[in-house]
PDB file with SEQRES, HELIX, SHEET and CRYST1 records, atoms N, CA, C and O in Angstrom:
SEQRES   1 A   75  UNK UNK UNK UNK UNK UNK UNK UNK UNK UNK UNK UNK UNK          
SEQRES   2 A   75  UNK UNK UNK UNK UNK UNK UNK UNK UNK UNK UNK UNK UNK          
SEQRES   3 A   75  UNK UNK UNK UNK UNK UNK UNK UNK UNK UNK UNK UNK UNK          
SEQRES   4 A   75  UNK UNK UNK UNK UNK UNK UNK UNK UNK UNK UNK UNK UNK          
SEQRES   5 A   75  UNK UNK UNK UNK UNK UNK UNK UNK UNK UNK UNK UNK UNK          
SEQRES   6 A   75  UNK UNK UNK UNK UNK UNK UNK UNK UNK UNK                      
HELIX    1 AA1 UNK A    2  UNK A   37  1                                  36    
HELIX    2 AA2 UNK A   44  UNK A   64  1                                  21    
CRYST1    1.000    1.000    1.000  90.00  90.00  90.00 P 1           1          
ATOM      1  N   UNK A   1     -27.470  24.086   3.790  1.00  0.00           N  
ATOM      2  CA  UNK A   1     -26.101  24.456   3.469  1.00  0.00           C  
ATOM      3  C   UNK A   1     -25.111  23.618   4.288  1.00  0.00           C  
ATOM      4  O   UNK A   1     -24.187  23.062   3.695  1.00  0.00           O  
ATOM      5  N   UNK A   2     -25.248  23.494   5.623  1.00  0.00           N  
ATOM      6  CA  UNK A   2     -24.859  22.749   6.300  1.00  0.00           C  
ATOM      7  C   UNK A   2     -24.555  21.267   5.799  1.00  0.00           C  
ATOM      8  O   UNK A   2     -23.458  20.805   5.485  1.00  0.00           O  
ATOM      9  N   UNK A   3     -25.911  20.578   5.803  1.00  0.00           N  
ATOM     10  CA  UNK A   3     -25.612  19.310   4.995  1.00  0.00           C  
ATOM     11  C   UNK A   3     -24.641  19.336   3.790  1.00  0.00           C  
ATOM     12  O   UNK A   3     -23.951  18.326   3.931  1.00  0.00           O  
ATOM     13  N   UNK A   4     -24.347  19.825   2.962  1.00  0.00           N  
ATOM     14  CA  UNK A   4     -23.769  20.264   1.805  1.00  0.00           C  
ATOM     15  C   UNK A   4     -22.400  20.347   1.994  1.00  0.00           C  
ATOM     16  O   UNK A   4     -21.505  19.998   1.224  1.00  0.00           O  
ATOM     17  N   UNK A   5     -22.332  20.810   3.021  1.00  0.00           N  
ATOM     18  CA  UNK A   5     -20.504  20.787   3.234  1.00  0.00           C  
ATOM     19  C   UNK A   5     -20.165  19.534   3.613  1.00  0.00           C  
ATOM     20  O   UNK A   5     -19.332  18.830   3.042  1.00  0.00           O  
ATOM     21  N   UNK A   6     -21.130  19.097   5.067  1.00  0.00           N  
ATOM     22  CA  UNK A   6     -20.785  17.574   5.276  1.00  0.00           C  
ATOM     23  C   UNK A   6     -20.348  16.041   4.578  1.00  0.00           C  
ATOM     24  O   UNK A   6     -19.666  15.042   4.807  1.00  0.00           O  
ATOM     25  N   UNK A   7     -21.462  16.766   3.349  1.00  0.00           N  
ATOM     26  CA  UNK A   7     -21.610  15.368   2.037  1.00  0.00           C  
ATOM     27  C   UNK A   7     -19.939  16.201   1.412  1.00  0.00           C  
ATOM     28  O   UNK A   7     -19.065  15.360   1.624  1.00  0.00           O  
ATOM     29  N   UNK A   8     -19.516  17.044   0.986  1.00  0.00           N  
ATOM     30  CA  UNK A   8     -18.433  17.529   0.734  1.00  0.00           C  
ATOM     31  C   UNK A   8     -16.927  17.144   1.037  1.00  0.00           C  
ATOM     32  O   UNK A   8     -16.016  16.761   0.303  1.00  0.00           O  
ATOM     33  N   UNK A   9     -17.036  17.468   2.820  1.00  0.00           N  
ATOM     34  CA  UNK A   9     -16.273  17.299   3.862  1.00  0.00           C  
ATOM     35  C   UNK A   9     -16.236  15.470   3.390  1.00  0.00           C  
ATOM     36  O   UNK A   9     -15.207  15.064   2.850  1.00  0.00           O  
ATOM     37  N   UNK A  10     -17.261  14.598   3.610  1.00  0.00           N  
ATOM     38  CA  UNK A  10     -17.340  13.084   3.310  1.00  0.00           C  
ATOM     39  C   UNK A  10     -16.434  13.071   2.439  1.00  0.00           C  
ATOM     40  O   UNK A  10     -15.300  12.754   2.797  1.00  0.00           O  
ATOM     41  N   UNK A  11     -16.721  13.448   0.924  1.00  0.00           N  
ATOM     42  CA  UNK A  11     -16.173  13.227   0.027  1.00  0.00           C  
ATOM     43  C   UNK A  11     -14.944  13.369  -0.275  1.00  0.00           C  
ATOM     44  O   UNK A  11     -14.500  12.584  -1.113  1.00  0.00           O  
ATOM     45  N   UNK A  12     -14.059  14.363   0.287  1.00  0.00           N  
ATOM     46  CA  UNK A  12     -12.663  14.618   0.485  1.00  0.00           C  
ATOM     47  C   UNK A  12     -11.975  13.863   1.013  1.00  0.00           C  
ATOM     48  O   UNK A  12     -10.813  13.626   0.683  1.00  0.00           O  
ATOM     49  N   UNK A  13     -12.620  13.328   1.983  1.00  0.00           N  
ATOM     50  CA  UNK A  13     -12.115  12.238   3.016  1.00  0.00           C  
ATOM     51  C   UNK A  13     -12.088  10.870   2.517  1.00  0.00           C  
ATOM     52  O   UNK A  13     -11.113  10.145   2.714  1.00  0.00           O  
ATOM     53  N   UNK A  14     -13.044  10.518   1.927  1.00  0.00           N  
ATOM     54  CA  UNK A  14     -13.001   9.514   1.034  1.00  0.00           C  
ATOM     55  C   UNK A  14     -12.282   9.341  -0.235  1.00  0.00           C  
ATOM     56  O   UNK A  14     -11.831   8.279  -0.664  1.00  0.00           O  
ATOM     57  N   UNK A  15     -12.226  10.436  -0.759  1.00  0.00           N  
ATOM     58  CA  UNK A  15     -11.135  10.402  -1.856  1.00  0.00           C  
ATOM     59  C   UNK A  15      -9.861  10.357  -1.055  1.00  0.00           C  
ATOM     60  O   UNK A  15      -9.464   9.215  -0.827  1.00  0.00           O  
ATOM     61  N   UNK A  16      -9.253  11.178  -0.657  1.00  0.00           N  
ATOM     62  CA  UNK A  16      -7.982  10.971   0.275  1.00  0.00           C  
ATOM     63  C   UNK A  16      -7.726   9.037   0.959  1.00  0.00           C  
ATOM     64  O   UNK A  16      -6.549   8.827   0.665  1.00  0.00           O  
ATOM     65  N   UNK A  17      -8.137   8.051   1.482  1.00  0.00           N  
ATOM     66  CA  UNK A  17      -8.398   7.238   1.331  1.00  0.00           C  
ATOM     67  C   UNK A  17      -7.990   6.013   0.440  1.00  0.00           C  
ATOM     68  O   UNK A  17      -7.222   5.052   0.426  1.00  0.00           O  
ATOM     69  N   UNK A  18      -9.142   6.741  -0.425  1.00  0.00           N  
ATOM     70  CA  UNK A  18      -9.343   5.419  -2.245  1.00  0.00           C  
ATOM     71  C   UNK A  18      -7.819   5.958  -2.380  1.00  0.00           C  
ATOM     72  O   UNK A  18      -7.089   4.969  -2.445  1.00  0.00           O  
ATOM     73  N   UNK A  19      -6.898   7.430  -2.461  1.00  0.00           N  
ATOM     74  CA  UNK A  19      -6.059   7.774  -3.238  1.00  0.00           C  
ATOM     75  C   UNK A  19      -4.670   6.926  -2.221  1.00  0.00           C  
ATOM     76  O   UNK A  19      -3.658   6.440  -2.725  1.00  0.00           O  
ATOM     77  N   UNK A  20      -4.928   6.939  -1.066  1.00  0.00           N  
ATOM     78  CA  UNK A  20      -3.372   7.206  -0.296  1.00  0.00           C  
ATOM     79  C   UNK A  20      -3.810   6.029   0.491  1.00  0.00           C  
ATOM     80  O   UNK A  20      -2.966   5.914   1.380  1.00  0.00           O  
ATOM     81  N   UNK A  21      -4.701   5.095   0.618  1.00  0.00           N  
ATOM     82  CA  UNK A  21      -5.096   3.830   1.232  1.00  0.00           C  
ATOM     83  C   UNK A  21      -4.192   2.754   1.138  1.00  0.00           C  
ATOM     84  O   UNK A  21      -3.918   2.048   2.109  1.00  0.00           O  
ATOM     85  N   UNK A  22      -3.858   2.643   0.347  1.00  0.00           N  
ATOM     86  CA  UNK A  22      -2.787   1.378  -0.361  1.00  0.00           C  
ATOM     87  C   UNK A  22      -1.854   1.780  -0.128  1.00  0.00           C  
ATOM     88  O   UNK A  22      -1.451   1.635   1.026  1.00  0.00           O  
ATOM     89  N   UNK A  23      -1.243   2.308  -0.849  1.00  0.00           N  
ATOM     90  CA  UNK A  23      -0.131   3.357  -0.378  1.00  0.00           C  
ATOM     91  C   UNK A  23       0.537   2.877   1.101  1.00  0.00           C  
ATOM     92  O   UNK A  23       1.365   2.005   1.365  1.00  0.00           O  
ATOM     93  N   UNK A  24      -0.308   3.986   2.068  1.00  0.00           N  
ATOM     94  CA  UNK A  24      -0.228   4.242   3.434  1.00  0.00           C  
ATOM     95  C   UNK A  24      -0.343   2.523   4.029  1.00  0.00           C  
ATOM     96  O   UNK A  24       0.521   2.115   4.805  1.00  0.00           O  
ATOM     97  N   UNK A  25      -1.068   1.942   3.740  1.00  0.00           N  
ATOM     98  CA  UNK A  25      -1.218   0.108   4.101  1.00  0.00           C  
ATOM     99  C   UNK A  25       0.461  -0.573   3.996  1.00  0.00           C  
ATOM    100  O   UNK A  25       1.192  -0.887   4.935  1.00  0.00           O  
ATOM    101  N   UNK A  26       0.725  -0.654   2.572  1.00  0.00           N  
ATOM    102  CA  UNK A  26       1.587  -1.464   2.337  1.00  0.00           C  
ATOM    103  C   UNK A  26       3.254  -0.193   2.826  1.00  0.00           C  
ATOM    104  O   UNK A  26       4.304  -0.817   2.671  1.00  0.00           O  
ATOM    105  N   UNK A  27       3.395   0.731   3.133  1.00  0.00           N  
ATOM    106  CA  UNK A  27       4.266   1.762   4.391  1.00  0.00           C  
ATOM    107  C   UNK A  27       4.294   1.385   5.292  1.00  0.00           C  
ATOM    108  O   UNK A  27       5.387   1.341   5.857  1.00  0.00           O  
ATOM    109  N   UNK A  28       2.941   0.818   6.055  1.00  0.00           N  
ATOM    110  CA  UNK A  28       3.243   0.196   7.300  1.00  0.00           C  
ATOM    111  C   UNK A  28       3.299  -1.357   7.184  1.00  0.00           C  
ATOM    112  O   UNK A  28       3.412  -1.930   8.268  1.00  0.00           O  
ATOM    113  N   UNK A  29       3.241  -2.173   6.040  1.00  0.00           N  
ATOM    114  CA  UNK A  29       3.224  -3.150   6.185  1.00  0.00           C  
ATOM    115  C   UNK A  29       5.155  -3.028   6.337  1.00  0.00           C  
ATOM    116  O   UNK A  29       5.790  -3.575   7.239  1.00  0.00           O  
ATOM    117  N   UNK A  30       5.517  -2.532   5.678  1.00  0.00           N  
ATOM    118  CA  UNK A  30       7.093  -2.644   5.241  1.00  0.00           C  
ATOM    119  C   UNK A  30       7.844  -2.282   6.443  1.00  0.00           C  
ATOM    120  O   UNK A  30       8.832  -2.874   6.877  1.00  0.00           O  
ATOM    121  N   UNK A  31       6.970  -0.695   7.200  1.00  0.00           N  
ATOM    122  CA  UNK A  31       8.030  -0.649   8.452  1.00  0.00           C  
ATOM    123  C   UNK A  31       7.733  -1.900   9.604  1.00  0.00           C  
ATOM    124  O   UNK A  31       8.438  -2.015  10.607  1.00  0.00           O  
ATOM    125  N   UNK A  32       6.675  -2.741   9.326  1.00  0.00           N  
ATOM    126  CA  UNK A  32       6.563  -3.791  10.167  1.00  0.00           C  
ATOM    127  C   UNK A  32       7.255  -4.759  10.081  1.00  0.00           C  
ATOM    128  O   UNK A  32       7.771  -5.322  11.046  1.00  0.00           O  
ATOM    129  N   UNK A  33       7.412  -5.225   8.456  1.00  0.00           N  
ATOM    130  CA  UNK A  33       8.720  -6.099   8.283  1.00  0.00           C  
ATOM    131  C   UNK A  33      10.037  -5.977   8.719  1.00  0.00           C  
ATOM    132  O   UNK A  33      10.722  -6.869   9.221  1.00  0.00           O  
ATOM    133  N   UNK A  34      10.454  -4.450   8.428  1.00  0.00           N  
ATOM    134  CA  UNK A  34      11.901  -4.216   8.657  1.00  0.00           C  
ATOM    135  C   UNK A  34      12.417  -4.342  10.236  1.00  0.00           C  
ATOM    136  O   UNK A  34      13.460  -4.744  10.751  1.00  0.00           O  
ATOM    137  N   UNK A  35      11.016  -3.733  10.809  1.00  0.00           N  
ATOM    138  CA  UNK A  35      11.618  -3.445  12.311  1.00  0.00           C  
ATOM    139  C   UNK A  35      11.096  -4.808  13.262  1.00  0.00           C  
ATOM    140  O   UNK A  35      11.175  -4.879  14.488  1.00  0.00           O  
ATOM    141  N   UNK A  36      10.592  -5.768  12.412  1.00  0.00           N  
ATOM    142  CA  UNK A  36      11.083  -7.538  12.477  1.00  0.00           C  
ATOM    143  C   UNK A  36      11.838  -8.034  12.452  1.00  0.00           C  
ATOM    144  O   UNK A  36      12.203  -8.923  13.221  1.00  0.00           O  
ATOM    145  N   UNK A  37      12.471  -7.495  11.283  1.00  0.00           N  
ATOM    146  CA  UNK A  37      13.798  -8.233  10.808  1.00  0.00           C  
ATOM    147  C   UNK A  37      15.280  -8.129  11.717  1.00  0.00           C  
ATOM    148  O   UNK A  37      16.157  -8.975  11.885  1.00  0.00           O  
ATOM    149  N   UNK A  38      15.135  -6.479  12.303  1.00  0.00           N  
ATOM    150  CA  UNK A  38      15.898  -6.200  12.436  1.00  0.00           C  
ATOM    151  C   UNK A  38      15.624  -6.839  14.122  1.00  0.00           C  
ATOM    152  O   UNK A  38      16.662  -7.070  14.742  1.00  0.00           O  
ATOM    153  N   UNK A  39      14.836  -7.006  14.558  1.00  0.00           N  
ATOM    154  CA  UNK A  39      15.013  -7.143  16.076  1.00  0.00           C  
ATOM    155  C   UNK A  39      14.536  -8.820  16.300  1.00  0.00           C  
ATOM    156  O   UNK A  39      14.181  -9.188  17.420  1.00  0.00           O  
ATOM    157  N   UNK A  40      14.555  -9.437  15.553  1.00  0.00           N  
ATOM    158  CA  UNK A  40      14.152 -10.963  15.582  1.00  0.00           C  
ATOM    159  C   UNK A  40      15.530 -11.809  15.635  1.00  0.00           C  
ATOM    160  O   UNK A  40      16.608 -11.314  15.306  1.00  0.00           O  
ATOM    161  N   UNK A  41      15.400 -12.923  16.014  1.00  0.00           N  
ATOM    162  CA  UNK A  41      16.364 -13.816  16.162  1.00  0.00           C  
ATOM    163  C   UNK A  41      16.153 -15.122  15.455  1.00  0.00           C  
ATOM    164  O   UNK A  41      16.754 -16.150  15.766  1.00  0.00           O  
ATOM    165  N   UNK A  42      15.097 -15.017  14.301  1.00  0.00           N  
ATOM    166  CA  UNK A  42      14.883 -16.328  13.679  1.00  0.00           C  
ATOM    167  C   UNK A  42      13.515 -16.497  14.384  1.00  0.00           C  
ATOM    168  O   UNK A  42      12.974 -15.834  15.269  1.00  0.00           O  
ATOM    169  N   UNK A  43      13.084 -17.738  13.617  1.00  0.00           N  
ATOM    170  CA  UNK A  43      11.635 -18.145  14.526  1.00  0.00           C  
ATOM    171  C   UNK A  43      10.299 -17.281  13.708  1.00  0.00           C  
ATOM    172  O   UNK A  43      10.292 -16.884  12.543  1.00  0.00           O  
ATOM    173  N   UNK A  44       9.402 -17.174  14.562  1.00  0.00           N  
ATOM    174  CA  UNK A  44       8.427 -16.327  13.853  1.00  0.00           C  
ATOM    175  C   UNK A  44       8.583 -14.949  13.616  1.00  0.00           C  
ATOM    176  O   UNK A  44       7.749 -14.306  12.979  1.00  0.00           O  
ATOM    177  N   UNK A  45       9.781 -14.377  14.177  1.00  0.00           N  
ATOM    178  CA  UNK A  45      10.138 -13.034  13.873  1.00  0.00           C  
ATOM    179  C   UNK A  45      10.235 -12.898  12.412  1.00  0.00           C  
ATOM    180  O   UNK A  45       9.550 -11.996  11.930  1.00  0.00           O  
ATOM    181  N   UNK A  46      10.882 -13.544  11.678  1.00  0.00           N  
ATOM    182  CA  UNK A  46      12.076 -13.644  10.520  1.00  0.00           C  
ATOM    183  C   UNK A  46      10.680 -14.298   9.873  1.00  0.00           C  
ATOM    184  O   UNK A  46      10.745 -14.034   8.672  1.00  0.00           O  
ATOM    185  N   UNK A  47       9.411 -15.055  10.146  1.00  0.00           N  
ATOM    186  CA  UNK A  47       8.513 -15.504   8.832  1.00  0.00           C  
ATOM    187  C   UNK A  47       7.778 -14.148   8.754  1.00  0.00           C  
ATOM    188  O   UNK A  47       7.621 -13.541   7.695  1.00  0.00           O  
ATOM    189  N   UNK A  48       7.326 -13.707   9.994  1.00  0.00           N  
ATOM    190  CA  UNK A  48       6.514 -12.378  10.126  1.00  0.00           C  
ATOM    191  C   UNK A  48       7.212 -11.377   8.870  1.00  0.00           C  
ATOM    192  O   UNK A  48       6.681 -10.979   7.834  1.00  0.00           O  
ATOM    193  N   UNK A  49       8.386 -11.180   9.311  1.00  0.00           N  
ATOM    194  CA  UNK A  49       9.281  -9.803   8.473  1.00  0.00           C  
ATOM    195  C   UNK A  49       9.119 -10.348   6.905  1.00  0.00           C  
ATOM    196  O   UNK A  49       8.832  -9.437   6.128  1.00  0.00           O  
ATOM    197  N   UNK A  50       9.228 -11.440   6.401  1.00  0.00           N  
ATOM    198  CA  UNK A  50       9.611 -12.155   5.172  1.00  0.00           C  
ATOM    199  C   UNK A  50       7.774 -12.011   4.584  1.00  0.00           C  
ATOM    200  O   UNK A  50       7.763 -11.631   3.413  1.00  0.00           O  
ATOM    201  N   UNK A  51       6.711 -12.175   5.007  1.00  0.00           N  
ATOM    202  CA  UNK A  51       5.588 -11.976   4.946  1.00  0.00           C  
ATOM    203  C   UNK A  51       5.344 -10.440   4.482  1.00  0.00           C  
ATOM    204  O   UNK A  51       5.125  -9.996   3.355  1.00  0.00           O  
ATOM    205  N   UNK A  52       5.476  -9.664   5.951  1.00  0.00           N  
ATOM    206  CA  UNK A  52       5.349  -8.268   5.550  1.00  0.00           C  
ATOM    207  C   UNK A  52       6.390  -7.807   4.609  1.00  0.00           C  
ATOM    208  O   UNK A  52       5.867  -7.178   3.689  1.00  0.00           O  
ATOM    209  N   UNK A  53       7.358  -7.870   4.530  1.00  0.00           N  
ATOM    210  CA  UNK A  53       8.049  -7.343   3.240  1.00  0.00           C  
ATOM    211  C   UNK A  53       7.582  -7.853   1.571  1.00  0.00           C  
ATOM    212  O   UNK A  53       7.662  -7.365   0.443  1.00  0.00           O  
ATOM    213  N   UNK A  54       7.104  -9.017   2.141  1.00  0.00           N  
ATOM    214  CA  UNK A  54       7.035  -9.979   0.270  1.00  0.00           C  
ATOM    215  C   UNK A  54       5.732  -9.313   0.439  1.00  0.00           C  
ATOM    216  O   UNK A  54       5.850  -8.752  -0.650  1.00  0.00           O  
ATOM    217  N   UNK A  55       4.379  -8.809   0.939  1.00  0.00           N  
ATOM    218  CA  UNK A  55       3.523  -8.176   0.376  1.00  0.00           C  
ATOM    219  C   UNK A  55       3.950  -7.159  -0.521  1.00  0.00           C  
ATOM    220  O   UNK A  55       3.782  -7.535  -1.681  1.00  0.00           O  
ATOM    221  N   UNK A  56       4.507  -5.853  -0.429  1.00  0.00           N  
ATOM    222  CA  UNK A  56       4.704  -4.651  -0.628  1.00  0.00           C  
ATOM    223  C   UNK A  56       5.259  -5.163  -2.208  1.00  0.00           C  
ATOM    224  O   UNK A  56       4.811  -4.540  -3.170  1.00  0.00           O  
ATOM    225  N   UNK A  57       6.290  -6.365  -2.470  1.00  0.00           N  
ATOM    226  CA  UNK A  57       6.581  -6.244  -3.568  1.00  0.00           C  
ATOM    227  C   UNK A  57       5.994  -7.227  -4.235  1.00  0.00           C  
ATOM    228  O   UNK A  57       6.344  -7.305  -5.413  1.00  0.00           O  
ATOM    229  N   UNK A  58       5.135  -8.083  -3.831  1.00  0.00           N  
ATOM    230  CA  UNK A  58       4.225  -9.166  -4.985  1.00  0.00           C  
ATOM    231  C   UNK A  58       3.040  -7.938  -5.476  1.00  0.00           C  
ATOM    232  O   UNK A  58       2.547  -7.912  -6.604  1.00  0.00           O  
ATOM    233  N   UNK A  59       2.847  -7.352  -4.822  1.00  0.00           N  
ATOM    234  CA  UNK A  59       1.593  -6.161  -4.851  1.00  0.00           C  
ATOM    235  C   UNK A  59       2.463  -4.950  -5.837  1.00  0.00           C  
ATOM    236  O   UNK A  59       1.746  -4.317  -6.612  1.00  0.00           O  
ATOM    237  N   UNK A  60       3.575  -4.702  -5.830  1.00  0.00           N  
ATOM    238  CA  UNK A  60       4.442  -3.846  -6.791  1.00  0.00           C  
ATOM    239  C   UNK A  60       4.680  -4.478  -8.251  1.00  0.00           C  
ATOM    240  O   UNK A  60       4.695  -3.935  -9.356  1.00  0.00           O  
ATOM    241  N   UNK A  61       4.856  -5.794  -7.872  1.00  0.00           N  
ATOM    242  CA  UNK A  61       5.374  -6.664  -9.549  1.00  0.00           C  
ATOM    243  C   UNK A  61       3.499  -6.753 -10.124  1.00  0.00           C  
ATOM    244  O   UNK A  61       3.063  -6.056 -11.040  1.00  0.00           O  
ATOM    245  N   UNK A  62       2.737  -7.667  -9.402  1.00  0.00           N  
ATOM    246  CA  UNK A  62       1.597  -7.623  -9.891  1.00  0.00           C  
ATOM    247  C   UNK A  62       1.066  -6.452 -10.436  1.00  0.00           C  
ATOM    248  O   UNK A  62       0.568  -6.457 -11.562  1.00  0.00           O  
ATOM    249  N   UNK A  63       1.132  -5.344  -9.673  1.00  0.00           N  
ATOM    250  CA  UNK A  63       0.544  -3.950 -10.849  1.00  0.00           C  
ATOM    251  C   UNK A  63       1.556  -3.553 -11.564  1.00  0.00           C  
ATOM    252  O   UNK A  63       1.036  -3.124 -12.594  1.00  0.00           O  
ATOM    253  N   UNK A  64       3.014  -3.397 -11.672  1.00  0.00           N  
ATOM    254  CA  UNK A  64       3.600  -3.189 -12.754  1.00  0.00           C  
ATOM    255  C   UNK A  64       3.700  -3.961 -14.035  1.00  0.00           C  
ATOM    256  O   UNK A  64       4.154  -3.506 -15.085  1.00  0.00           O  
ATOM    257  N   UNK A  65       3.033  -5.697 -13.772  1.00  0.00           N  
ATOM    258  CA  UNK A  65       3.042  -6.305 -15.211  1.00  0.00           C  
ATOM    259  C   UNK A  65       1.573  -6.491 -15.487  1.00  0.00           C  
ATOM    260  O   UNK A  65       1.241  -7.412 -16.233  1.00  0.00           O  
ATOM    261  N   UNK A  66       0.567  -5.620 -14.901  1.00  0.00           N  
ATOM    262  CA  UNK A  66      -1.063  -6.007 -15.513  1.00  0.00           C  
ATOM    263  C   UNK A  66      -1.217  -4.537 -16.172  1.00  0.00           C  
ATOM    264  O   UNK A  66      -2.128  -4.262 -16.953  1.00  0.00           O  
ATOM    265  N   UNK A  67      -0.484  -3.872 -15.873  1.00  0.00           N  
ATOM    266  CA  UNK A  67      -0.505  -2.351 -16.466  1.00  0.00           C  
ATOM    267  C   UNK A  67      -0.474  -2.709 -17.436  1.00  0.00           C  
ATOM    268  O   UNK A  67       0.090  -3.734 -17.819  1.00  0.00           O  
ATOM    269  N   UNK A  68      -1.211  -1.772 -18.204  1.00  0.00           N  
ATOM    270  CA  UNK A  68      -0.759  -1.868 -19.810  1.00  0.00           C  
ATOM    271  C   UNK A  68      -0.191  -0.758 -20.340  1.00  0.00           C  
ATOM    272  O   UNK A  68      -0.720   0.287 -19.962  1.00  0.00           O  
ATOM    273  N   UNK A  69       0.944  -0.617 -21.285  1.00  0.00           N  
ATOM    274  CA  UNK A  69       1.424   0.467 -21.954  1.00  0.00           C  
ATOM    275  C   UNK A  69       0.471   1.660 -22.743  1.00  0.00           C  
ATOM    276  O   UNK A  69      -0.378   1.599 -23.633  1.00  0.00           O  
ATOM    277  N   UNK A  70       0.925   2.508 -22.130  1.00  0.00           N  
ATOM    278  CA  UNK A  70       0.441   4.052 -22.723  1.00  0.00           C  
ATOM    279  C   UNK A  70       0.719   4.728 -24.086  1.00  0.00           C  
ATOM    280  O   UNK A  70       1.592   4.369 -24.876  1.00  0.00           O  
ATOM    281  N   UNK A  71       0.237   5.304 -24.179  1.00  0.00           N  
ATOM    282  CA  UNK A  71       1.041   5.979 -25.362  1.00  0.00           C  
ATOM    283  C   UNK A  71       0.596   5.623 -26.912  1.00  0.00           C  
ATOM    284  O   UNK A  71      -0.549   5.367 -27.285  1.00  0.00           O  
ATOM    285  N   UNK A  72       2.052   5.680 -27.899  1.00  0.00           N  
ATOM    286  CA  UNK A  72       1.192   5.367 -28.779  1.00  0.00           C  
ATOM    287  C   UNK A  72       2.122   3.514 -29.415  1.00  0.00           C  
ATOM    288  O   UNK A  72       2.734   3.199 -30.436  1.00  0.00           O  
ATOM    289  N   UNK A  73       1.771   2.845 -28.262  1.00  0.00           N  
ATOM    290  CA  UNK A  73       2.076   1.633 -28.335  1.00  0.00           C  
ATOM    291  C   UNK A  73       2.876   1.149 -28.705  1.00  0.00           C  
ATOM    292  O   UNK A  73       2.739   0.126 -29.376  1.00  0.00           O  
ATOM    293  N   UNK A  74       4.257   1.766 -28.379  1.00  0.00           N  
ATOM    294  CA  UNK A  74       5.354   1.245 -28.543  1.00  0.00           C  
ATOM    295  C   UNK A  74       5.612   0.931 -26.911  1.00  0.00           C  
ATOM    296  O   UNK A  74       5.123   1.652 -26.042  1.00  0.00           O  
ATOM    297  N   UNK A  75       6.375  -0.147 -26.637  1.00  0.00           N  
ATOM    298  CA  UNK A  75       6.904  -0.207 -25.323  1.00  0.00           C  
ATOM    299  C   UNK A  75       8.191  -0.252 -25.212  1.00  0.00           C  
ATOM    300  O   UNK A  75       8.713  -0.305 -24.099  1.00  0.00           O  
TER     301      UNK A  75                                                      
END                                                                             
């Protein structure tokens, strides 16, 4: 019974993860950019921030145009 919860307990944890992984990644990629941007003076501050920010949205445009429309195929 024991084992059973564990493989359980695993599995929750792992779903939580696969679900909020990306997510939670590209959140901190962004507060890493901003709080670059904001305290840099040019130099590698300002490529760092320009890096971490352009992830969050090449990773936003790329899954919003490979999606494909739902429904009943009108877009």
């Amino acid at each position: 019974m024991k084992h059973h919860q564990q493989q359980h307990h695993h599995g929750h944890h792992q779903g939580f993860w696969r679900m909020w992984g990306w997510p939670i990644a590209l959140g901190l990629l962004t507060t890493f950019g901003l709080i670059s941007a904001l305290f840099s003076d040019g130099g590698l501050g300002d490529i760092l921030a320009w890096i971490a920010l352009g992830i969050p949205v090449v990773a936003g445009a790329w899954y919003g145009w490979r999606k494909t429309p739902t429904g009943n195929g009108k877009s």
